[in-house]
C-alpha positions as CSV (number, residue, x, y, z in Angstrom):
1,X,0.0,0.0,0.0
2,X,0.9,3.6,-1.0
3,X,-0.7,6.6,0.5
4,X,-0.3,9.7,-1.5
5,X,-1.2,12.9,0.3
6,X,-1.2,16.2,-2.3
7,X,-0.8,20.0,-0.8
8,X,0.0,23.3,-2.2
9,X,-2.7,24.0,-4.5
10,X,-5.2,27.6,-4.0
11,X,-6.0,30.8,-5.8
12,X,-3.7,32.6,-7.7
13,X,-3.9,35.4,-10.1
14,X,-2.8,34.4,-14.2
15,X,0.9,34.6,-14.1
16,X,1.3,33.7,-11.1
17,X,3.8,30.9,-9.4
18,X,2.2,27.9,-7.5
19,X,4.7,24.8,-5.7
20,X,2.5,21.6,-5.3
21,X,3.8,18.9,-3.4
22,X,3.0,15.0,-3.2
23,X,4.3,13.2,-0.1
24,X,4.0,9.7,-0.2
25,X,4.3,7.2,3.1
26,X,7.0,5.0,1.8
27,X,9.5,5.0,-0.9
28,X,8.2,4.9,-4.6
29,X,9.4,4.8,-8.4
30,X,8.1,7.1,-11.2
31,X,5.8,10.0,-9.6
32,X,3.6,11.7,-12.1
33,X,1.2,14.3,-11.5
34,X,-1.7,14.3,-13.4
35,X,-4.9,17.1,-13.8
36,X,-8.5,17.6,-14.4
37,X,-10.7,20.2,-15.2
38,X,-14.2,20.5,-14.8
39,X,-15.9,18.6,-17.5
40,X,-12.9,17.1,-18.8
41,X,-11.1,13.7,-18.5
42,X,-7.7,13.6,-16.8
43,X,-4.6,14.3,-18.3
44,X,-0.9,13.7,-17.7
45,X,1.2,16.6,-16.5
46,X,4.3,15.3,-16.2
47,X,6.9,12.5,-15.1
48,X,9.5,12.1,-12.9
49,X,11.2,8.3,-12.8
50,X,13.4,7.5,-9.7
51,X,16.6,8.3,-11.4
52,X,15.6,12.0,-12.3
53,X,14.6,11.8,-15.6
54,X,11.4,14.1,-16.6
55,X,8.8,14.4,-19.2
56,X,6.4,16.7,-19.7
57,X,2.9,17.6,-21.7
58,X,3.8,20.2,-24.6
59,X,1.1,22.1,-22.9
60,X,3.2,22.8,-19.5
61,X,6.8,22.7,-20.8
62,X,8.6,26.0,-20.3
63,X,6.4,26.6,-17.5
64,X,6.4,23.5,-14.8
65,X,9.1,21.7,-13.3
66,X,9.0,18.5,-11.4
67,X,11.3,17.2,-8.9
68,X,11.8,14.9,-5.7
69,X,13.6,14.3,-2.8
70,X,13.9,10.9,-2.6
71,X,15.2,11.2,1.1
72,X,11.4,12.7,2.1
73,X,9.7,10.7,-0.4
74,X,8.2,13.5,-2.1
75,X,7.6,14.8,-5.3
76,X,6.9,18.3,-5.9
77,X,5.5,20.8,-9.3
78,X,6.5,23.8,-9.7
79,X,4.1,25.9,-11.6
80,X,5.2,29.5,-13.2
81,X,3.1,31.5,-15.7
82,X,0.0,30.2,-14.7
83,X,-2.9,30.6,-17.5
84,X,-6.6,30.3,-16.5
85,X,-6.5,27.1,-18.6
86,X,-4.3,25.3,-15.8
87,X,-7.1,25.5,-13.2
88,X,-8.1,22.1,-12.1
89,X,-7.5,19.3,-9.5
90,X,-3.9,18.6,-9.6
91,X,-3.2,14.7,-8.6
92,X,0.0,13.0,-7.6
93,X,0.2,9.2,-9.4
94,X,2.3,6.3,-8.6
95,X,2.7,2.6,-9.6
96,X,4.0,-0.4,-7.5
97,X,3.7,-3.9,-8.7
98,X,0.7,-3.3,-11.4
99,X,-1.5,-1.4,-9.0
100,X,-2.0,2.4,-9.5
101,X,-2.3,4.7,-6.4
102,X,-3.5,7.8,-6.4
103,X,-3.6,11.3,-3.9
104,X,-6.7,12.7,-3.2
105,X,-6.0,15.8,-5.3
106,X,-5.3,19.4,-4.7
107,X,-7.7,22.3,-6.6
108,X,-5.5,25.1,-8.5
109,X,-7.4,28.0,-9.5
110,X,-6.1,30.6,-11.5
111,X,-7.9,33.8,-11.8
112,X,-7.8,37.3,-11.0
């Protein structure tokens, strides 16, 4: 089992800065963290693997980072240049041995 607990997320104004961070109870592999808006299906944000290596969606690159400490098992997103588009639930995503675990999300609005 692999508890994912999400935090960070609130109102900011469209440009804005926003650091999310995912703290899981035990030590994991790839971290993602994944969105959705209202009315829309859920969508990768970007990738982390346990080595460092990153991906992100063409719609975030430029603008996010994500990162980890493996020595407080947590992942974090930093999130500059926020657009009202980027408002949603933000979740943090892990798998261990073919099961998927998710965080309970954290809501980013962006608005002024």
């Amino acid at each position: 089992q692999v508890q994912l607990v999400e935090s960070g997320g609130g109102l900011v104004q469209p440009g804005g800065s926003l650091r999310l961070s995912c703290a899981a109870s035990g030590s994991i592999g790839s971290m993602d963290w994944y969105r959705q808006a209202p009315g829309k299906e859920r969508e990768l944000v970007a990738r982390i693997t346990s080595s460092g290596s990153t991906n992100y969606a063409d719609f975030v690159k430029g603008r996010f980072t994500i990162s980890r400490d493996n020595a407080k098992n947590t992942g974090y997103l930093q999130m500059n240049s926020l657009k009202p588009e980027d408002t949603a639930v933000y979740y943090c995503h892990t798998r261990r041995f073919v099961v998927d675990y998710w965080g309970k999300g954290t809501l980013v609005t962006v608005s002024s």
